[in-house]
NUKE-80147 format. One record per residue: residue number from 1; y, z negated, x of N, C-alpha, C in turn. Coordinates in Angstrom, 2 decimals, padded with zeros to 5 digits, m for minus. Atoms other than C-alpha are relative to their C-alpha. Example, Ala and Ser with C-alpha at 12.3 -4.5 7.8 and 13.67 -1.06 7.14 Angstrom:
PT   nr     n.py     n.pz     n.px    ca.py    ca.pz    ca.px     c.py     c.pz     c.px
PT    1  m001.19   000.00   000.89  m004.50  m007.80   012.30   001.20   000.00   000.90
PT    2  m001.19   000.06  m000.82  m001.06  m007.14   013.67   001.09  m000.73  m000.77
//
This chain:
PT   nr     n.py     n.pz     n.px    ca.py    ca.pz    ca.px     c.py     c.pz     c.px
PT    1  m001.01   000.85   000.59   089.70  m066.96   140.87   000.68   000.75  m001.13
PT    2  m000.84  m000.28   001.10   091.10  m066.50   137.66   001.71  m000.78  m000.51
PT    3  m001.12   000.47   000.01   094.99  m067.10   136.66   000.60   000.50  m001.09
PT    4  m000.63  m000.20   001.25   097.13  m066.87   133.74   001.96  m000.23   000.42
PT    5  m001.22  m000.01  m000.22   100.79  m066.11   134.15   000.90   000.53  m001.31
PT    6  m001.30  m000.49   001.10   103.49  m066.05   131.05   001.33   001.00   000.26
PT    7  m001.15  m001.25  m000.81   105.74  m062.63   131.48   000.93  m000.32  m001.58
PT    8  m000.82  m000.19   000.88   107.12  m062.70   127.97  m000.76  m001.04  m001.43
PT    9   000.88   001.06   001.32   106.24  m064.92   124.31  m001.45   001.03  m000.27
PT   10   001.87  m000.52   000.24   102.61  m063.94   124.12  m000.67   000.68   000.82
PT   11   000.24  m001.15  m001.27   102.70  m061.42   127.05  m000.76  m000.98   001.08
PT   12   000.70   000.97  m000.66   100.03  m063.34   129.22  m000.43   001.02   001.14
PT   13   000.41  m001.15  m000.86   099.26  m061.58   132.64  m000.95  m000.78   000.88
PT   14   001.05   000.31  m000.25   095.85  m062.04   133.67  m000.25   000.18   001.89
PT   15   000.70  m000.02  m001.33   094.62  m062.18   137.54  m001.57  m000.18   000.11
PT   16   001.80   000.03   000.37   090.71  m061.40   137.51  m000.21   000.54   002.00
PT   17   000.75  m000.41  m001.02   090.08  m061.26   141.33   001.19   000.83   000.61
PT   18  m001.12  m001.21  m000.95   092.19  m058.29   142.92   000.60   000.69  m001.67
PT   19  m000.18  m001.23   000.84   092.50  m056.73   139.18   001.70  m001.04  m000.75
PT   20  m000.89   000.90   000.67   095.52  m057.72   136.71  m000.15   000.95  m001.37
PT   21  m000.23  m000.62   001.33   095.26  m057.61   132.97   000.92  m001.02  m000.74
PT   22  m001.08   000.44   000.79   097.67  m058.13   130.06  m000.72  m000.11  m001.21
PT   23   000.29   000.37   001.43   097.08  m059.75   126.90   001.36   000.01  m000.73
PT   24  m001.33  m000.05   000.97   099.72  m059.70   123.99  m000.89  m000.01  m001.48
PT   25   000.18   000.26   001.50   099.69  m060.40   119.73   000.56   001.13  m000.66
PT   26  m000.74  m000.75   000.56   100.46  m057.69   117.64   001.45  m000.45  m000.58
PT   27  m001.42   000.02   000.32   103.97  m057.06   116.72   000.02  m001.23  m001.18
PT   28  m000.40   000.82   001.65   103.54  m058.93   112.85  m000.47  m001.57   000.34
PT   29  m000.02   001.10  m000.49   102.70  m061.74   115.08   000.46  m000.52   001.14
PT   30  m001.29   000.64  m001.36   105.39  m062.38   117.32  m000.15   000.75   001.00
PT   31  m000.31  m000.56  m001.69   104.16  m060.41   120.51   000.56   001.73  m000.44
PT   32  m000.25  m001.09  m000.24   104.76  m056.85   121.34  m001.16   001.14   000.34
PT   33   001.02  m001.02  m000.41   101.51  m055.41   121.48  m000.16   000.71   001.35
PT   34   000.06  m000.58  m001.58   101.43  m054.57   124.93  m001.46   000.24   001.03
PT   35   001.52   000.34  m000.28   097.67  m055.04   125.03  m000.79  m000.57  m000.59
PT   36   000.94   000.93   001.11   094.61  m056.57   123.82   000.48  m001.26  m000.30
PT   37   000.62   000.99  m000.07   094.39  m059.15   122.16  m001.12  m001.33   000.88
PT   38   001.01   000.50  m000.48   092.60  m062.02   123.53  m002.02  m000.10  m000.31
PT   39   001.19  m000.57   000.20   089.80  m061.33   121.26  m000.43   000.87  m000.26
PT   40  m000.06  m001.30  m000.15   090.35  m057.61   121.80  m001.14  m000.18   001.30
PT   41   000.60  m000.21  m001.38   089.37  m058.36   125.36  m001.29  m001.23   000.08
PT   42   001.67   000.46   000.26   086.51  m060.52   124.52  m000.92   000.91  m000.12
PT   43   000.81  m001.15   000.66   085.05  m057.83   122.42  m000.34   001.08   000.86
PT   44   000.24  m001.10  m001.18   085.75  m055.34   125.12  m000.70  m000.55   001.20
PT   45   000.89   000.47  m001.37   084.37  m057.45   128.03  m001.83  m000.06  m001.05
PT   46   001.89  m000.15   000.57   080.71  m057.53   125.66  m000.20   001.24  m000.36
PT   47   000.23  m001.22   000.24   081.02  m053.81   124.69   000.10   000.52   001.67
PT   48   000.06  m000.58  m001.22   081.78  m053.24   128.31  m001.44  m000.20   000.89
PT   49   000.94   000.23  m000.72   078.98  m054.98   129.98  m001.12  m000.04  m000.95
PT   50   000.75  m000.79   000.26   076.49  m053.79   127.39  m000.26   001.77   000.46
PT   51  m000.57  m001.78  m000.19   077.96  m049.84   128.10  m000.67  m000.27   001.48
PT   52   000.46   000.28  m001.70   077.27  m051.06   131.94  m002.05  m000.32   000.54
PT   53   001.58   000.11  m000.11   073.84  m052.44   131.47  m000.45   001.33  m000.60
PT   54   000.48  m001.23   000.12   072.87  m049.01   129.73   000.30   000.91   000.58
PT   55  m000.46  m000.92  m000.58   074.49  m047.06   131.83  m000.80  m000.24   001.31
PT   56   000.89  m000.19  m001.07   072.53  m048.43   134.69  m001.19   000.37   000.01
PT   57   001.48   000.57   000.12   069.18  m048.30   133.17  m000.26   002.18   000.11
PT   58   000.15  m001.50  m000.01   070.25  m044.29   132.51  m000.06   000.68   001.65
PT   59   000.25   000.21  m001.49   070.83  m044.37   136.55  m001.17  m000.16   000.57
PT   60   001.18   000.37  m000.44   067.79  m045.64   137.23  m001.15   000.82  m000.15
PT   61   000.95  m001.32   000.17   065.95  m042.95   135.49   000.50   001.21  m000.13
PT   62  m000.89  m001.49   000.32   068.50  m040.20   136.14   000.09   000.51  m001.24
PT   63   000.09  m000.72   000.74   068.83  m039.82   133.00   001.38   000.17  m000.39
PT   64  m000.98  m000.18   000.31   072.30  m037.88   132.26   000.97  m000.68  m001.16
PT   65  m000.48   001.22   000.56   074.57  m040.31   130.34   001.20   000.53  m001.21
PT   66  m000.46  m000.90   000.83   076.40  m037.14   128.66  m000.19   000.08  m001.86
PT   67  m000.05  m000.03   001.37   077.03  m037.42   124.86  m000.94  m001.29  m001.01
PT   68   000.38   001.61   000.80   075.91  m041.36   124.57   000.97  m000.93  m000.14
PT   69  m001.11   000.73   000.19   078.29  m043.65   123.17  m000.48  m001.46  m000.58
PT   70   000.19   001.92   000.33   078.56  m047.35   122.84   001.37  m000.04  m000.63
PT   71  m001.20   000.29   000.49   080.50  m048.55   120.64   000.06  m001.35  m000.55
PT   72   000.49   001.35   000.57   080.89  m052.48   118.75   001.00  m000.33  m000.94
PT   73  m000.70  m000.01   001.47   081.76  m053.16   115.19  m000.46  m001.65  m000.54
PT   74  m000.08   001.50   000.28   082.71  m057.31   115.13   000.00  m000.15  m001.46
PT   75  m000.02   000.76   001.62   082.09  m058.99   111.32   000.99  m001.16   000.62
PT   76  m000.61   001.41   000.11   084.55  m061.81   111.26  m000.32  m000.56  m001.47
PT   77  m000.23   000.72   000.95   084.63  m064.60   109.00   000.69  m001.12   000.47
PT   78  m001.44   001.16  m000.30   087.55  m067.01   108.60   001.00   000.03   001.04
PT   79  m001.45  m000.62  m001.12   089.51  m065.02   111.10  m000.92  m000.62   001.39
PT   80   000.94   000.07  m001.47   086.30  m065.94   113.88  m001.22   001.63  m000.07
PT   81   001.63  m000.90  m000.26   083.80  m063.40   114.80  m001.07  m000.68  m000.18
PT   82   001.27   000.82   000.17   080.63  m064.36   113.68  m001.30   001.14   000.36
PT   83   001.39  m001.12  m000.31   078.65  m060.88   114.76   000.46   000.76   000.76
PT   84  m000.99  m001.35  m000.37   079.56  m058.24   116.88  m001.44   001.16  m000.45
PT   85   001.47  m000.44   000.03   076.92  m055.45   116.18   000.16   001.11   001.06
PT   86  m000.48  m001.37  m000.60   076.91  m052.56   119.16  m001.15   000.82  m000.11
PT   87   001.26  m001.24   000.16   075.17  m048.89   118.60   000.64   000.77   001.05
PT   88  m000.30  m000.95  m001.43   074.77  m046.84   121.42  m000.99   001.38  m001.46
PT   89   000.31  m001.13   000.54   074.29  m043.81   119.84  m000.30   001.23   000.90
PT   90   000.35  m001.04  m001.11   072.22  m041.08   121.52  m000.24   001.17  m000.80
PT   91  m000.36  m001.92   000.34   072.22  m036.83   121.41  m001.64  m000.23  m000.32
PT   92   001.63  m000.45   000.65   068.75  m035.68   119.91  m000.73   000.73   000.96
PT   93   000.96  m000.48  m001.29   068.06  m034.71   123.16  m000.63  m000.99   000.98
PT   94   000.09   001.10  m001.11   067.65  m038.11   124.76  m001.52  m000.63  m000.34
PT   95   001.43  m000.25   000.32   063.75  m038.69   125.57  m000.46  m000.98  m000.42
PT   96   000.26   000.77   001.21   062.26  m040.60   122.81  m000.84  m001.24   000.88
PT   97   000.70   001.63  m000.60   059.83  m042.67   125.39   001.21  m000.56   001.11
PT   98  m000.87   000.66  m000.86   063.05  m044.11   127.12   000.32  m001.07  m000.93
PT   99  m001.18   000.54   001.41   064.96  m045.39   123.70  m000.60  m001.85  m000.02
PT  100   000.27   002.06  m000.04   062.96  m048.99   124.17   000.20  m000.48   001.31
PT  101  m000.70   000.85  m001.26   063.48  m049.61   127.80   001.65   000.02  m000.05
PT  102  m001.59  m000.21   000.13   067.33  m048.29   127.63   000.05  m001.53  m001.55
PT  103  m000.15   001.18   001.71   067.37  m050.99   123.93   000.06  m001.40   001.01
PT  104   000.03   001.29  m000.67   066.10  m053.60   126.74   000.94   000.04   001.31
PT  105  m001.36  m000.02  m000.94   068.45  m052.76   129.58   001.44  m001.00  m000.62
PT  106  m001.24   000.25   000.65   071.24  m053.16   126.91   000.12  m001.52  m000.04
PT  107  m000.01   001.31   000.70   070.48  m056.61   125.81  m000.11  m001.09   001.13
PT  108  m000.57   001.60  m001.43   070.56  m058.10   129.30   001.09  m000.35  m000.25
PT  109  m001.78   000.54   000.21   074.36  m058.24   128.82   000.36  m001.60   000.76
PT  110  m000.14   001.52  m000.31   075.41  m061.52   130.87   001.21  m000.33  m001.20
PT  111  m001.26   000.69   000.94   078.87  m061.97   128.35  m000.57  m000.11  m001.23
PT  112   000.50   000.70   001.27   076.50  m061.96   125.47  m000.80  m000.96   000.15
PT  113   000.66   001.58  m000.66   074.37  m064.51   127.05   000.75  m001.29  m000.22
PT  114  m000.75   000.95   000.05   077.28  m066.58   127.39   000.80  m000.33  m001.37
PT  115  m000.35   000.04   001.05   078.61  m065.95   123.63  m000.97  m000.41  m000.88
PT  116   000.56   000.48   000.88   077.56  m068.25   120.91  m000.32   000.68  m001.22
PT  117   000.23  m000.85   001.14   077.55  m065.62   118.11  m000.96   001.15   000.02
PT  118   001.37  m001.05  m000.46   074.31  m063.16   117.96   000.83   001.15   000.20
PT  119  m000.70  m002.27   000.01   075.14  m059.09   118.78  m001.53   000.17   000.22
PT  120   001.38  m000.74   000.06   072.47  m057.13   118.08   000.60   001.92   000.54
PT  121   000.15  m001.23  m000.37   071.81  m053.92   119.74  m000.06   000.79  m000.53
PT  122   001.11  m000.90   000.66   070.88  m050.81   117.79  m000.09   001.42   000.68
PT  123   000.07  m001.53  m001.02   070.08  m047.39   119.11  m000.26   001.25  m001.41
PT  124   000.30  m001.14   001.03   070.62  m044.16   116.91   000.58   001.06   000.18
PT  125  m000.04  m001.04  m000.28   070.98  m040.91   116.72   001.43   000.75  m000.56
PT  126  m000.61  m000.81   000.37   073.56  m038.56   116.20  m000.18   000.75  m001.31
//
């Protein structure tokens, strides 16, 4: 069950199950910054559960998860997101016949499944 509770003008306090998160608008727009955005925490729920799907796939083949980073760099247009793009960026040590199964791990993502705007994966190096 999900729930939405108003603490303050924009301050929105989220109920996700047992967890609780806070949304808020930056200051130059009325809130207090007290947290993401709502499409802070979009962005972060699809950078998260990409980071999660690669992180399992590194699990799966023990492979140490040390000095790989995910990260996701949204294009907007007209004040919408129209791309997100995320690069997991790997150490020059990470073994070259993995880099396409780990690419396909990533792209399971269920929250990009459910998002109408493409994200593309990329994988690169340090």
């Amino acid at each position: 069950m999900f729930e939405a509770r108003f603490k303050e003008p924009f301050i929105t306090e989220i109920t996700a199950g047992n967890h609780k998160i806070i949304t808020d608008l930056p200051e130059g727009m009325g809130g207090r910054n007290t947290g993401p955005t709502p499409v802070e925490l979009m962005l972060s729920a699809l950078l998260s559960c990409t980071a999660t799907s690669a992180f399992f796939f590194l699990a799966k083949h023990n492979i140490p998860a040390e000095g790989i980073r995910v990260s996701l760099a949204p294009v907007f247009e007209n004040d919408m997101v129209s791309r997100a793009d995320i690069i997991i960026t790997l150490p020059a040590s990470f073994p070259e016949d993995k880099k396409a199964g780990l690419l396909a791990f990533a792209r399971h993502c269920k929250v990009g499944a459910h998002l109408k705007f493409p994200h593309e994966v990329k994988i690169s190096n340090c």
